[in-house]
N, C-alpha and C positions, 0 to 999 in steps of 0.2 A: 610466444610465451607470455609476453607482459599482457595481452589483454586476458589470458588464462589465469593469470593471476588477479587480474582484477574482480574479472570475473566469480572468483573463486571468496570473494569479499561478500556476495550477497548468496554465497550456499546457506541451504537450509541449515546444513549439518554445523553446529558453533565449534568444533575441532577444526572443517575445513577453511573456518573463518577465521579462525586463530594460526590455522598454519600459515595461509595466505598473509595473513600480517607482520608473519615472523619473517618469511622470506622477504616479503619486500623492505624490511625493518635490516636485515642483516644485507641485501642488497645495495638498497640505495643506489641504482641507478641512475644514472642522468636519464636516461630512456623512459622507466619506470615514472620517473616524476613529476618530469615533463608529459607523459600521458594523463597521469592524473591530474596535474593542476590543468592542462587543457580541456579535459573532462571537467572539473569545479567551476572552471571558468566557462562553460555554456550553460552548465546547470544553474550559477547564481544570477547568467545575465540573462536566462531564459531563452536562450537562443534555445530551435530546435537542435537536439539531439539525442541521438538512442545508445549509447554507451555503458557498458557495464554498469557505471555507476550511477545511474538514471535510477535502475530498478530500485537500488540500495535508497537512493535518497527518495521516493515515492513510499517505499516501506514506510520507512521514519516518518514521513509527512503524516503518510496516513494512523500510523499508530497515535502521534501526538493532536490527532482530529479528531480522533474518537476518545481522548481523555479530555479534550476542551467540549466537547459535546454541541458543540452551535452548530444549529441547524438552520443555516441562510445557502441562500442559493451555488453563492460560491465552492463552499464546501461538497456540494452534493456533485458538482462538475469534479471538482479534482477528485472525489471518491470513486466516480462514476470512471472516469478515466484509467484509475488506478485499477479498476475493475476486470481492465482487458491486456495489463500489462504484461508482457511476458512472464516473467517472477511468480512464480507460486506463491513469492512471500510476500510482495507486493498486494496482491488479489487477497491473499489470507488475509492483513491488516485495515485494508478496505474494507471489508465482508466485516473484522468485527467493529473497525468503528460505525458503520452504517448499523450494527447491530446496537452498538452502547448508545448511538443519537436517537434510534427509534422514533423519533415526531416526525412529521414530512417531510419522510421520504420520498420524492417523487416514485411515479409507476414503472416508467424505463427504466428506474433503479432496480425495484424491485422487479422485475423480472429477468433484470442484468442477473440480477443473486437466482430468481430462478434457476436461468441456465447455468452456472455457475453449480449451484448445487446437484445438477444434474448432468452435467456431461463436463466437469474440470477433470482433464488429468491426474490432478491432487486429491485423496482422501480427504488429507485435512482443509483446503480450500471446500471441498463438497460442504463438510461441516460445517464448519464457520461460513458458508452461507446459509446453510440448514438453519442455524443457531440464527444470525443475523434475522432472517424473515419470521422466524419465531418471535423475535422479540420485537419487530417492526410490529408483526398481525395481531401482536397480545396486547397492543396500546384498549386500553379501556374507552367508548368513548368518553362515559365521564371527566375520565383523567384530559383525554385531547379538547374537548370546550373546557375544561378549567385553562390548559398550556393556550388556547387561543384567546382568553379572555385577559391572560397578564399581556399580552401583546394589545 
């Protein structure tokens, strides 16, 4: 049950993420909490692992990568990674910060978004990678030697 509930933290649906938080809020578990801060504690020390809360925290990464918009190498590996994650919602927030960075994007990237658009489980993942290579393909290149000249 507790990793159902954890689980239950990165559903699409914001009712099931709100329920999930309620139980575990009126729970409070020793069991419960202890899962969780053992889950926090391999995600912030980077150790591998794949737990519930990986996906939740890739989301978030990824959403807050495509509002900073930097387009350095780094970036494009965690997007790229975030690209194959289980989570539909993880992959969706990948898809559209690769879609808000639009400059150099690598080509494996984009064709990560290809297939993505084309054979994801998720409608809205198909989209927002739709969306995503649209806005990568619409770079002018005007616009791309002027971004390579402030560099």
């Amino acid at each position: 049950p507790v990793d159902a509930i954890l689980s239950a933290l990165s559903d699409p649906d914001e009712d099931v993420r709100a329920a999930a938080m309620k139980i575990l809020q009126q729970r409070q578990q020793n069991d419960i909490l202890e899962s969780m801060g053992q889950e926090a504690i391999h995600i912030f020390a980077k150790e591998p692992y794949t737990g519930p809360l990986l996906s939740l925290n890739n989301s978030l990464v990824a959403d807050n990568l495509g509002k900073l918009g930097v387009d350095i190498d780094a970036v494009f590996e965690l997007l790229g990674k975030f690209l194959d994650d289980p989570s539909f919602w993880a992959r969706r927030n990948a898809a559209q910060a690769l879609g808000a960075i639009r400059k150099r994007v690598p080509q494996e990237i984009k064709e990560k978004l290809l297939l993505l658009r084309k054979h994801d489980p998720w409608l809205v993942v198909r989209e927002d990678a739709d969306d995503a290579l649209a806005e990568i393909l619409a770079i002018d290149p005007i616009e791309e030697s002027l971004e390579a000249q402030k560099v």
